[in-house]
SEMIVO-786094 format. One record per residue: x, y, z of N, C-alpha, C, O, CB in turn; residue in one letter. Coordinates in steps of 0.05 Angstrom, whole numbers, plus 32768, in hexadecimal, padded with zeros to 4 digits. Glycine has a CB too. Layout:
REM residues N
XYZXYZXYZXYZXYZa ...
//
This chain:
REM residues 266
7DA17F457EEB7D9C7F3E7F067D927F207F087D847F177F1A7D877F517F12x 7D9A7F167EF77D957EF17EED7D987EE37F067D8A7ED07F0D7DAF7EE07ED5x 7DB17EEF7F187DBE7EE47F307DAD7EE27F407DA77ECC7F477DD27EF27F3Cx 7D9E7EF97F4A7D8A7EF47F637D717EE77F5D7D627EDD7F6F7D827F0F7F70x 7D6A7EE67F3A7D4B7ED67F337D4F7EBA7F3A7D3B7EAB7F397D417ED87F10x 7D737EAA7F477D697E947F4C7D5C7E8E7F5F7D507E797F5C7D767E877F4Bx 7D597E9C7F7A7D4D7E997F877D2C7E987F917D207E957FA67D587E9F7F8Dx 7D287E9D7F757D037EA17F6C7D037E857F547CF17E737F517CF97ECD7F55x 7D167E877F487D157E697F337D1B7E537F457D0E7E417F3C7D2E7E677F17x 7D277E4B7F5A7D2F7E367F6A7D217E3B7F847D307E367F977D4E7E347F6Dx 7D087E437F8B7D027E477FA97D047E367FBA7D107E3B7FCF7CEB7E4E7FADx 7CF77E1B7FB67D017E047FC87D207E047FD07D277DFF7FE77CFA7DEA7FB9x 7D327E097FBC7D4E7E077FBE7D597E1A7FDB7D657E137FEF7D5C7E137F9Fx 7D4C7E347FD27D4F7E4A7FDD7D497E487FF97D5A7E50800A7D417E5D7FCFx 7D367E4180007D207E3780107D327E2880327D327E29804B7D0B7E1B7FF8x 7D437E1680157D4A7E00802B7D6A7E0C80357D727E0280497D4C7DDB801Bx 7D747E18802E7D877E2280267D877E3880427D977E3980557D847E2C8007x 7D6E7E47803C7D6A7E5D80577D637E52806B7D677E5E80807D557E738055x 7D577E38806B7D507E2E808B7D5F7E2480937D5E7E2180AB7D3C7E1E8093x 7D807E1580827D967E1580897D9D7E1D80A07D9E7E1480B77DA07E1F807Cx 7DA47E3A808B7DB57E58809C7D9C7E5A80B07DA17E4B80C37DBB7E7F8083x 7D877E6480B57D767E6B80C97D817E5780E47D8C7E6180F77D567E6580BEx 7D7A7E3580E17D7B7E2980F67D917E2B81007D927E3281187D767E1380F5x 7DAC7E2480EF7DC47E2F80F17DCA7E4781037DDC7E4881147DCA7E3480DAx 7DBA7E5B80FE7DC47E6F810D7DC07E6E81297DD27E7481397DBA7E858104x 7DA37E6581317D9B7E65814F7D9F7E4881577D967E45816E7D7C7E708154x 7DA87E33814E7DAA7E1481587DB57E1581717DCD7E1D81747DBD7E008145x 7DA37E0C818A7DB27E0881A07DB07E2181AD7DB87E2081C47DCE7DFF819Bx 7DA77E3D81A37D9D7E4C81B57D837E4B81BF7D717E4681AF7DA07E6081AFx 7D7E7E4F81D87D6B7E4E81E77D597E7081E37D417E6F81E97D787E458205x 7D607E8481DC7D557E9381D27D4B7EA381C07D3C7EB681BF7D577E9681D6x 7D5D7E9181AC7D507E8F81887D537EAF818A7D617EC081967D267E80817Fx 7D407EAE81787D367ECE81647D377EDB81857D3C7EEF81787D097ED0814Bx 7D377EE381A17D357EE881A97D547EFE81AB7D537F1681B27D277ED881B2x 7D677EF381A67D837EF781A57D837F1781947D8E7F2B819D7D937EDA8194x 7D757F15817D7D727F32816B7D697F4B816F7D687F6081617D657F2F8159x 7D5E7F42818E7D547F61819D7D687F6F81B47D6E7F8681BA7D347F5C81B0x 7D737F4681C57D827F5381DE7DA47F5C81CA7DB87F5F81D87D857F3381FFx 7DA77F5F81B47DC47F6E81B07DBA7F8781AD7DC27F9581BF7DD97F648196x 7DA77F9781997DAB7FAF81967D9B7FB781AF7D967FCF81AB7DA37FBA817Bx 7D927FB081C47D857FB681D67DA17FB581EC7DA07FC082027D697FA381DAx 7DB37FAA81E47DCF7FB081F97DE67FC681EC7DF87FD281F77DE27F9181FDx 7DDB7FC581D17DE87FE281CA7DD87FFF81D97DE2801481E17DE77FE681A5x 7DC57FF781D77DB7801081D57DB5801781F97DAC802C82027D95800D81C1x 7DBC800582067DBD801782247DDC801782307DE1801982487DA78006823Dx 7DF5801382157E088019821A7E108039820E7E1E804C82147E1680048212x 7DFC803281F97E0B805681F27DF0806B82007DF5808382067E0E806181C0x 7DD9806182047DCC807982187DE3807A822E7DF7808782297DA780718228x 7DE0806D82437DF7807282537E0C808282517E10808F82657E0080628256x 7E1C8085823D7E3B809082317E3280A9822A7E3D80BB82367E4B807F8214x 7E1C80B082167E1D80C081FF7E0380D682107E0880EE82147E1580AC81DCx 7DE980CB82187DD780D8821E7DD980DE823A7DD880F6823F7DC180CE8217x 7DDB80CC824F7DEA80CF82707DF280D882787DEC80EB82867DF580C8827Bx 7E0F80CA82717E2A80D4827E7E3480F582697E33810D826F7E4880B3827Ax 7E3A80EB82567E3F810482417E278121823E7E2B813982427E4080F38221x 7E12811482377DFA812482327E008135821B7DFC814D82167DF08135824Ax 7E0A812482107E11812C81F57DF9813781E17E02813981CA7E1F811481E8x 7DEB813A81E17DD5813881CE7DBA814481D97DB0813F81F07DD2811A81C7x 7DAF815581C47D93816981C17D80815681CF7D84813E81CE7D878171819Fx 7D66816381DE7D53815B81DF7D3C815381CA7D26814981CF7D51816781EBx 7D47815A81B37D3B8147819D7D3B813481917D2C812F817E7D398149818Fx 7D56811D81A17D5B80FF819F7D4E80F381B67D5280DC81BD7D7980F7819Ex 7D3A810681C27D2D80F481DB7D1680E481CA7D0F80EB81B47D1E810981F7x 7D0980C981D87D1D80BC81ED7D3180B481E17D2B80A581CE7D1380A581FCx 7D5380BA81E47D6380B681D97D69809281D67D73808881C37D7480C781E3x 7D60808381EE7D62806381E17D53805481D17D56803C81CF7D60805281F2x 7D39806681BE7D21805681A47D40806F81917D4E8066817F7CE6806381A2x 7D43808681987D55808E817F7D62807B81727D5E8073815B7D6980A08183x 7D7B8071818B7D8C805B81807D7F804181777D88803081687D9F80558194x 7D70804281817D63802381807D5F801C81647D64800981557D4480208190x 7D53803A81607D45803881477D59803D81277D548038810F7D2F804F814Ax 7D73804A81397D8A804281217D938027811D7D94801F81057DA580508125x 7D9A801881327D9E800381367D957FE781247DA17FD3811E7D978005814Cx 7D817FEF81207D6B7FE181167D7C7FDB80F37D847FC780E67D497FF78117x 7D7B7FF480F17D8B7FEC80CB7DA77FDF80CE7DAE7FCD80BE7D95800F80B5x 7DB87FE880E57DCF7FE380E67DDE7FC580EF7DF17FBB80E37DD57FF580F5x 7DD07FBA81057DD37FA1810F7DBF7F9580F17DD67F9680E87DC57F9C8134x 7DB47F8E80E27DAB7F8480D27DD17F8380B17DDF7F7180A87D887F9780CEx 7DD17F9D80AE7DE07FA580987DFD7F9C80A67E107F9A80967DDC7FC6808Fx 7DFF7F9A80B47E1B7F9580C17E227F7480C77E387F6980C17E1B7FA780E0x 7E0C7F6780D57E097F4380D27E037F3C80B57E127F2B80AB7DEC7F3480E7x 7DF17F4780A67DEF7F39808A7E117F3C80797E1B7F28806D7DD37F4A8075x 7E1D7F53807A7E357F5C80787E4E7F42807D7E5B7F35806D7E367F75808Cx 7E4E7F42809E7E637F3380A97E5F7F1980A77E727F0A80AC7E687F3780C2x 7E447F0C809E7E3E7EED80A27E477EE680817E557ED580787E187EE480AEx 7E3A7EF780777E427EEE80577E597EEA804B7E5B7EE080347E3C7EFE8046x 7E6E7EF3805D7E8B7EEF80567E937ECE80537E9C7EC3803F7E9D7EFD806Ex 7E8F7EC680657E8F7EAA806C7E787E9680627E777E7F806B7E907EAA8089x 7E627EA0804A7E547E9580407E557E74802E7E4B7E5E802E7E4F7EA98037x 7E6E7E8980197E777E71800A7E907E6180117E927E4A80087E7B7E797FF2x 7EA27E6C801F7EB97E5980297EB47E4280427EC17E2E80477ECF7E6D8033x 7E9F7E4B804D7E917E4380697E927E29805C7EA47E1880607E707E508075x 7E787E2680477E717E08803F7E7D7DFF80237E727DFD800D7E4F7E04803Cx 7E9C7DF7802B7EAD7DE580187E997DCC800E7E9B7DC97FF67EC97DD9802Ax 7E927DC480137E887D9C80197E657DA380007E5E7D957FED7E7A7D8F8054x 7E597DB880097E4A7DBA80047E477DC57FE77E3A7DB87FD67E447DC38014x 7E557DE07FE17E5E7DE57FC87E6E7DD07FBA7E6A7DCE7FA17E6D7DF97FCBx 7E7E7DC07FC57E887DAC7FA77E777D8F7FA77E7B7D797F9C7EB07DA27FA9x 7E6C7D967FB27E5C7D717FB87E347D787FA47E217D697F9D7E557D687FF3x 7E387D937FA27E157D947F9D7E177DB07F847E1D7DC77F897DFD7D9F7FC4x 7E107DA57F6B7E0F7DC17F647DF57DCD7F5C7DE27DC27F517E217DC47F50x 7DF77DE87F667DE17DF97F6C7DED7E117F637E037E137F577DD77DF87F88x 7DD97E297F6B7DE87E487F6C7DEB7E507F897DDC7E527F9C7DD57E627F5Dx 7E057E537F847E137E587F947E0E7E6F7FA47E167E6E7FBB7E257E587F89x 7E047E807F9E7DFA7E997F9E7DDD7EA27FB87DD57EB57FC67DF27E9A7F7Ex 7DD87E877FB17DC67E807FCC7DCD7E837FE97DC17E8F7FFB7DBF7E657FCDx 7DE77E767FE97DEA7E7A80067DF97E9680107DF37E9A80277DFB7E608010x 7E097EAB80067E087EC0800E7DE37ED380147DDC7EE080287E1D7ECB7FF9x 7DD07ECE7FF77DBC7ED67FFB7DAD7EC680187DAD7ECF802F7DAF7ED47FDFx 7DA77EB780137DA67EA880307DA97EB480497D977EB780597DB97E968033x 7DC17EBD804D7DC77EC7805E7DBF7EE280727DBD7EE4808B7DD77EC78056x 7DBA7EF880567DA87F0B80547D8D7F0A80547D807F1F80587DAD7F148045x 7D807EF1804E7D697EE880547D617EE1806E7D4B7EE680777D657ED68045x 7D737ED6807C7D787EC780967D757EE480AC7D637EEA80BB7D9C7EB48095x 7D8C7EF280A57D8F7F0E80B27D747F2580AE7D6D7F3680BF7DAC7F1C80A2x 7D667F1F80937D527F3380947D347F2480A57D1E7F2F80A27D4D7F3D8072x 7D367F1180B07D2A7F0B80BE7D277F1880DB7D127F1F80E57D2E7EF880BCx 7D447F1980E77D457F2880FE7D3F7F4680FB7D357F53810D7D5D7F258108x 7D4A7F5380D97D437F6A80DA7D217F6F80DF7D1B7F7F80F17D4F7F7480C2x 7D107F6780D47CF47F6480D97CEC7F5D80F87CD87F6581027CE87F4E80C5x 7CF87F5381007CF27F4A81247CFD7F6A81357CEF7F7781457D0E7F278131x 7D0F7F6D812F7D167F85813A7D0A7FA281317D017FB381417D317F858136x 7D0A7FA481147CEE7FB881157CD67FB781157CCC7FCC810D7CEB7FC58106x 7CC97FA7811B7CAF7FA581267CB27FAA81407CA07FB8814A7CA27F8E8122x 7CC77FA181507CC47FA5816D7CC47FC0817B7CBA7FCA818F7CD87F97817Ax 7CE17FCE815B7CE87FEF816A7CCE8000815D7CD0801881637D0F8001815Cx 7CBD7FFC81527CAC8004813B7C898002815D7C7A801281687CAE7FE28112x 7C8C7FEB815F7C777FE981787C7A7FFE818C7C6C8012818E7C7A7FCF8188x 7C937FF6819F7C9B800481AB7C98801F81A97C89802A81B97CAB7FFE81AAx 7CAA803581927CAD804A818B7C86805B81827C81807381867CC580458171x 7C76804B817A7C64804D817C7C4B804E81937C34805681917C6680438171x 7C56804781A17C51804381C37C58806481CC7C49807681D37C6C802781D7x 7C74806481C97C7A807681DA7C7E809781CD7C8080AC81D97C92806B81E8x 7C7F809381AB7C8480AE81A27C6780AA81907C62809781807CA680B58191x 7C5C80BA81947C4080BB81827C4880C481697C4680B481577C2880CF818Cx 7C4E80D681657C5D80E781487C5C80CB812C7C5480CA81157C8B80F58152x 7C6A80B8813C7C6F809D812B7C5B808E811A7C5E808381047C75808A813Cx 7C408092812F7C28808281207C1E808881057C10807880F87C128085812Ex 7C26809E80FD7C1880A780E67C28809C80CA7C1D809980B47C1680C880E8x 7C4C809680D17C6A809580BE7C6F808280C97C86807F80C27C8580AC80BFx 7C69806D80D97C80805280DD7C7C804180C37C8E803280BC7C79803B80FBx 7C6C804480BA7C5D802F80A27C80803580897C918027807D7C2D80438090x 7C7B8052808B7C97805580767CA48044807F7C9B803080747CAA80708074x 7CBD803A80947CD5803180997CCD801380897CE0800480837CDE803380BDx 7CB9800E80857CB87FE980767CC07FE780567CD07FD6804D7C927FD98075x 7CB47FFB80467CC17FF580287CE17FFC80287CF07FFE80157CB0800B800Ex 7CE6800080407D00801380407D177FF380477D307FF280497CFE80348062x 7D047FDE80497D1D7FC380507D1D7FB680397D287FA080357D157FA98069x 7D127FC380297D167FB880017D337FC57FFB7D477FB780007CF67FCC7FE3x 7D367FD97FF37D4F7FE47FED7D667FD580027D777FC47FFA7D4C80067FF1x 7D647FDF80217D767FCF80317D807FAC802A7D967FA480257D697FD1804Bx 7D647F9B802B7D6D7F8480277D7D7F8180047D8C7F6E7FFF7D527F73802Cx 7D797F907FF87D8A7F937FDB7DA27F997FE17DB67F917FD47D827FA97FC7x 7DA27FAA7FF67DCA7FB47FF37DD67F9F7FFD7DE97F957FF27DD97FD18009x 7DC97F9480167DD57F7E801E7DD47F6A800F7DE87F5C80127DCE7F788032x 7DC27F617FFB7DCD7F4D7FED7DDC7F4B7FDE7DEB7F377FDD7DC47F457FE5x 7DDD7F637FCB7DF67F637FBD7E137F667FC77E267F5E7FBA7DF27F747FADx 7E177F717FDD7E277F6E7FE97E2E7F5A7FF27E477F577FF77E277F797FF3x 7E207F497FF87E1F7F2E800B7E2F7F1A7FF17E427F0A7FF47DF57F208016x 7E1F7F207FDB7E307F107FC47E427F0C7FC47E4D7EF77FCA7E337F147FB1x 7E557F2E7FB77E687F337FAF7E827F257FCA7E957F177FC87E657F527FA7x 7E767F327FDD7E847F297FF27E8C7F067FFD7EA17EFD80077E767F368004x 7E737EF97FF67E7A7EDD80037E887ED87FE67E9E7ECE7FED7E5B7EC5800Fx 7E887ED97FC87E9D7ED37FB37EBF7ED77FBD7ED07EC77FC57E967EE97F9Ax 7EBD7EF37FBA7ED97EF67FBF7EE77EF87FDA7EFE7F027FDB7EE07F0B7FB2x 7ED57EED7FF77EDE7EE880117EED7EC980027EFE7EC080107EC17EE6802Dx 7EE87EBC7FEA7EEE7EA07FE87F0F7EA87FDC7F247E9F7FE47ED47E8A7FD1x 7F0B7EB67FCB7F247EB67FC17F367EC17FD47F487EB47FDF7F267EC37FA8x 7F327ED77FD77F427EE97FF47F347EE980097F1F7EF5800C7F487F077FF2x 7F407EDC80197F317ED480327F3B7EEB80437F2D7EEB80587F377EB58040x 7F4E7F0080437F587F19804B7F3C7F2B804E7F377F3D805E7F6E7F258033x 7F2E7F20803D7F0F7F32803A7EFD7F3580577EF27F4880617EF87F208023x 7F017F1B805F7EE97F1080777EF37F28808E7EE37F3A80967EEE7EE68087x 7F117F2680967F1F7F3280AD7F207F5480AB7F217F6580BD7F3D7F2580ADx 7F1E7F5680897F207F77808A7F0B7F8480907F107F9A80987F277F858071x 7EE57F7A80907ED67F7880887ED67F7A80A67ED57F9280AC7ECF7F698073x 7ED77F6F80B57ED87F6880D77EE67F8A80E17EDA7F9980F27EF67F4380E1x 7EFD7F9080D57F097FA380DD7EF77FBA80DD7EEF7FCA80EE7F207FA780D0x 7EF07FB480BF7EE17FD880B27EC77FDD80BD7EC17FF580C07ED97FDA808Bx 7EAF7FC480C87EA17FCE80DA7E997FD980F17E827FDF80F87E9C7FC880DBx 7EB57FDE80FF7EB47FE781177EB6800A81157EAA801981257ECC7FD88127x 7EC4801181027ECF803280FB7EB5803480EC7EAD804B80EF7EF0803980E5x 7EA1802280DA7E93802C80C57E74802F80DB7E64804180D67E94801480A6x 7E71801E80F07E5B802581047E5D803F81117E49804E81127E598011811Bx 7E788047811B7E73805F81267E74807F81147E6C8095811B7E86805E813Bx 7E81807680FD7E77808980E27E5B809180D77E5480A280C77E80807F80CCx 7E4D807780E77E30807880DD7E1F807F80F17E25807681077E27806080D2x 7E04809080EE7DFB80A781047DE8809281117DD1809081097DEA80C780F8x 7DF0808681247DDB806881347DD8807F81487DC3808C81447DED803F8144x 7DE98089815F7DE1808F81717DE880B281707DEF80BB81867DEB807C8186x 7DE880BF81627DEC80DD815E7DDE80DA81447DD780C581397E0C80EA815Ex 7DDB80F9813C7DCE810981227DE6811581167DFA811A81247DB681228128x 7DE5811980FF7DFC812880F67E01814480F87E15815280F97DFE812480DDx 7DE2814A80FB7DE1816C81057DEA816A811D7DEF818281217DC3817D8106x 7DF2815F81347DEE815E81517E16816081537E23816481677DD7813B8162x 7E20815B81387E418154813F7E49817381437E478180812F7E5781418121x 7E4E817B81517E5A819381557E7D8198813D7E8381AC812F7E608192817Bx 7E898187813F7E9E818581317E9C819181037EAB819C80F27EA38161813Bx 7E7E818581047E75818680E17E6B81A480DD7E7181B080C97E58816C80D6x 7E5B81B180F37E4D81C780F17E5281D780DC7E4081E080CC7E4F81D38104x 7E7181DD80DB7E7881F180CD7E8C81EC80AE7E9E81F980A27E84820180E2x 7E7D81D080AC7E9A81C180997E7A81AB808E7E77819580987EC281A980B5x 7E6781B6807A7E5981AF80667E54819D80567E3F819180517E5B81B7805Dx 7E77819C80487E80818480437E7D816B804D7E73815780417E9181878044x 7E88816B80677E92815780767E78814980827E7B8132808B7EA58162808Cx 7E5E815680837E46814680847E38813C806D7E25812C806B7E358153808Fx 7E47814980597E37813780427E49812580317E45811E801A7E27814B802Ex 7E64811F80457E6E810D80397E6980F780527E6D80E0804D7E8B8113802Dx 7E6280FE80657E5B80EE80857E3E80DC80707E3B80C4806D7E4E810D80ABx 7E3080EF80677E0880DF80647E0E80D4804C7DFE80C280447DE380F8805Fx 7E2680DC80387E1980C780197E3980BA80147E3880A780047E0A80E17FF2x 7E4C80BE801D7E5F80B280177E5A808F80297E5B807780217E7980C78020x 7E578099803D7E49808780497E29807580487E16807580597E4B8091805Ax 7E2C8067802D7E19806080267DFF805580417DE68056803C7E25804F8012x 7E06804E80537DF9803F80697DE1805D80737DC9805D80767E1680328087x 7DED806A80747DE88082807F7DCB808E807A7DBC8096808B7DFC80938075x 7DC7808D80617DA2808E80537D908079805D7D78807D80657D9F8087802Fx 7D9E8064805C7D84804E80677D84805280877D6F804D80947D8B8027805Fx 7D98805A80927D92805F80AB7D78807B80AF7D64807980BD7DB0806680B7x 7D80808D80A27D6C80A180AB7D5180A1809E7D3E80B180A37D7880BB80A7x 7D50808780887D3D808980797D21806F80827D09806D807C7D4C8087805Bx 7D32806180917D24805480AB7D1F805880C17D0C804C80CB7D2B804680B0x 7D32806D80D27D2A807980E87D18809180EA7D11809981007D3E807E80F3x 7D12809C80D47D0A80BB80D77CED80AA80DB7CE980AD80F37D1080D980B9x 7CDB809C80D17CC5809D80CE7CBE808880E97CA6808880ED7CBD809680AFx 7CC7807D80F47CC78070810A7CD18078812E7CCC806F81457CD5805E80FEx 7CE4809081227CF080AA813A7CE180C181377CCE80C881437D1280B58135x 7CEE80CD81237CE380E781287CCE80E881167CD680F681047CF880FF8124x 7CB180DE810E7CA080DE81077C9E80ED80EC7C8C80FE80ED7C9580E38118x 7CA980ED80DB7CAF80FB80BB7CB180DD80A87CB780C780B27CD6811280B9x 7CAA80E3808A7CB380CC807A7CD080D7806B7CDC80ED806C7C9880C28062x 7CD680BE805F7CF380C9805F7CFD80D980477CEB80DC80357D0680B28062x 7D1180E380437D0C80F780307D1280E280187D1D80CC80167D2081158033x 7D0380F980047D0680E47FE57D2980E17FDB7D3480D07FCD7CF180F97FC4x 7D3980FE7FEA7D5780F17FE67D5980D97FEE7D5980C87FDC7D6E80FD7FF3x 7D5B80D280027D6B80BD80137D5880AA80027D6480977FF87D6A80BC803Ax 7D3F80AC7FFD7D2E80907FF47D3B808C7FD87D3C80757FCF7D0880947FF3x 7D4480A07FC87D52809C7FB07D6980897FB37D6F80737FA87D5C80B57FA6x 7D75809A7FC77D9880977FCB7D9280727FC97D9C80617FBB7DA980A77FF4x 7D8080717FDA7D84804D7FEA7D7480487FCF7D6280597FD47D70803F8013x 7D6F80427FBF7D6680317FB17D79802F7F977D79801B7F897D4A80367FACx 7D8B80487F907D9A80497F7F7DB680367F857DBF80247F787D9C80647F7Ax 7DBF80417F9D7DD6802B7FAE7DD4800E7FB07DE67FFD7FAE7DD880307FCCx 7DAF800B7FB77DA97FED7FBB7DA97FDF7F967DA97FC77F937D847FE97FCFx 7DA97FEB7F837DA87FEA7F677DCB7FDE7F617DD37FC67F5F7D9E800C7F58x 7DD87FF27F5F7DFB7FF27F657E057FD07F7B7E137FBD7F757E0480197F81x 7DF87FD37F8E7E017FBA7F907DFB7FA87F917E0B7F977F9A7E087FB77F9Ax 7DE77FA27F897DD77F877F717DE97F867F5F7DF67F717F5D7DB67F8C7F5Ex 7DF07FA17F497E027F977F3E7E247F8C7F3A7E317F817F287DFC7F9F7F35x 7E287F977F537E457F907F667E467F737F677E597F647F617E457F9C7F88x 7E297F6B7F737E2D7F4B7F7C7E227F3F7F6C7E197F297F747E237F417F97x 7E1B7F457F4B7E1F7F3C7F397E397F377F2B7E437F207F2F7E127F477F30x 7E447F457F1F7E637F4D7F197E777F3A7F307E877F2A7F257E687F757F1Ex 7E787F3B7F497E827F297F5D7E827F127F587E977F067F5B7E767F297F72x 7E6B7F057F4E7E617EF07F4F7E697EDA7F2F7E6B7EC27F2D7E437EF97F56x 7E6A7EEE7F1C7E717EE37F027E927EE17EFD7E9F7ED07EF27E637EF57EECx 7E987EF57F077EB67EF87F117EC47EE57F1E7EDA7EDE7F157EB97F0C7F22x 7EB87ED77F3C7EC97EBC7F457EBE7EA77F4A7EC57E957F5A7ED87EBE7F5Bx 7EA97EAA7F387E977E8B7F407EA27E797F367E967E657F3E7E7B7E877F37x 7EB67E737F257EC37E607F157ED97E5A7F2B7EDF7E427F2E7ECE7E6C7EF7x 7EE67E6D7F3B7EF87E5F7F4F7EEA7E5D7F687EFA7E5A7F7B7F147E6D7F54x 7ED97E5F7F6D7ECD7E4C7F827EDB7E3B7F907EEA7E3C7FA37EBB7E3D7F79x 7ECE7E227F7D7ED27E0B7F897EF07E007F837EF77DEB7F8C7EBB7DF97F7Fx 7F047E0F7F737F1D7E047F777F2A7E117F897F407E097F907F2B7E017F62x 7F1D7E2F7F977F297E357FAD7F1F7E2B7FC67F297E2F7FDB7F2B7E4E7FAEx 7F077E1B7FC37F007E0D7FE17F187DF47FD97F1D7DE17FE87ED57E007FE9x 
//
């Protein structure tokens, strides 16, 4: 895991690198970090509307059904931007990669650094909130925080592997664009998996829904203790730390694999 210690051996590097990507991200917006609440706060009173409203799809035990979503949301808009931004990590800055050498490796991590910033802005807010209004929470919100150690791991290694070989096959960035849209609604943001009427009787098909779908544990393993007032189970806390392990070493392997064509493919 040599790859990620550069960013503890080079901190200044690292440092400058993330305030980069940070300013970068909000330059010229007028509502900065403010931006990371009003999206999942526009998801979340599009699908109450659809799903809890109009449909009424769903038990009175996702009430209030908009901190439910909210509170899926929270892992997902984080895992899904660190995901899509990292693609474009290393091809983004041609000029920069052949003009300065450094590890490279920084600026996909970066990225995920950049992004786990908003993730922390947004759960503190649904974490206040949800505490406000569901008491059950006060005793378990404290769980949902060691629970952005494992998360920020998957995403980095992922973030690696991905901004490497987005350089060689740039086919990567666009498929990657495709597969999040089918892979959000596979994942239980605004329903439970018990609540699908369709899985009830097909066993299987939910337990290839919660672990095939790796996203799926950190979702419930961050929401349960912040929603429905429980800590999360020691599966899912396994699951996510073993997955976040796997792809550290993904975006290791990624990384030794095309770091040599880099810079002759920028």
């Amino acid at each position: 895991m040599s790859l990620y210690a550069a960013v503890f051996q080079y901190p200044d590097l690292f440092m400058n690198v993330f305030r980069r990507e940070l300013y970068g991200k909000y330059r010229g917006s007028v509502l900065g970090l403010v931006w990371t609440l009003i999206n999942p706060l526009a998801l979340m009173a599009v699908y109450t509307l659809v799903f809890s409203i109009l449909l009424k799809a769903f038990s009175e035990k996702l009430d209030p059904y908009p901190l439910f979503v909210l509170s899926g949301l929270v892992t997902w808009v984080f895992f899904q931007s660190a995901v899509q931004m990292s693609c474009s990590s290393l091809f983004g800055q041609p000029t920069l990669i052949k003009q300065v050498q450094f590890p490279r490796q920084m600026l996909p991590l970066a990225v995920v650094a950049t992004n786990a910033v908003t993730l922390l802005v947004m759960l503190l807010a649904v974490v206040i909130v949800n505490v406000i209004f569901i008491p059950e929470t006060r005793s378990t919100f404290w769980a949902a925080f060691p629970m952005i150690v494992p998360l920020v791991a998957l995403a980095s290694g992922l973030a690696v592997v991905l901004g490497y070989v987005t350089v060689v096959y740039r086919d990567v960035e666009h498929l990657m664009t495709t597969v999040l849209l089918p892979w959000f609604f596979l994942t239980p943001i605004f329903y439970t998996l018990e609540d699908l009427p369709g899985i009830r009787d097909r066993e299987w098909l939910a337990d290839l829904l919660q672990y095939a779908n790796f996203v799926t544990p950190f979702v419930d393993a961050i929401r349960d203790p912040i929603f429905f007032g429980k800590l999360p189970s020691l599966g899912n806390v396994a699951y996510c730390f073993v997955v976040s392990l796997i792809a550290l070493g993904l975006g290791t392997l990624g990384a030794r694999r095309f770091d040599d064509q880099v810079a002759a493919q920028l």
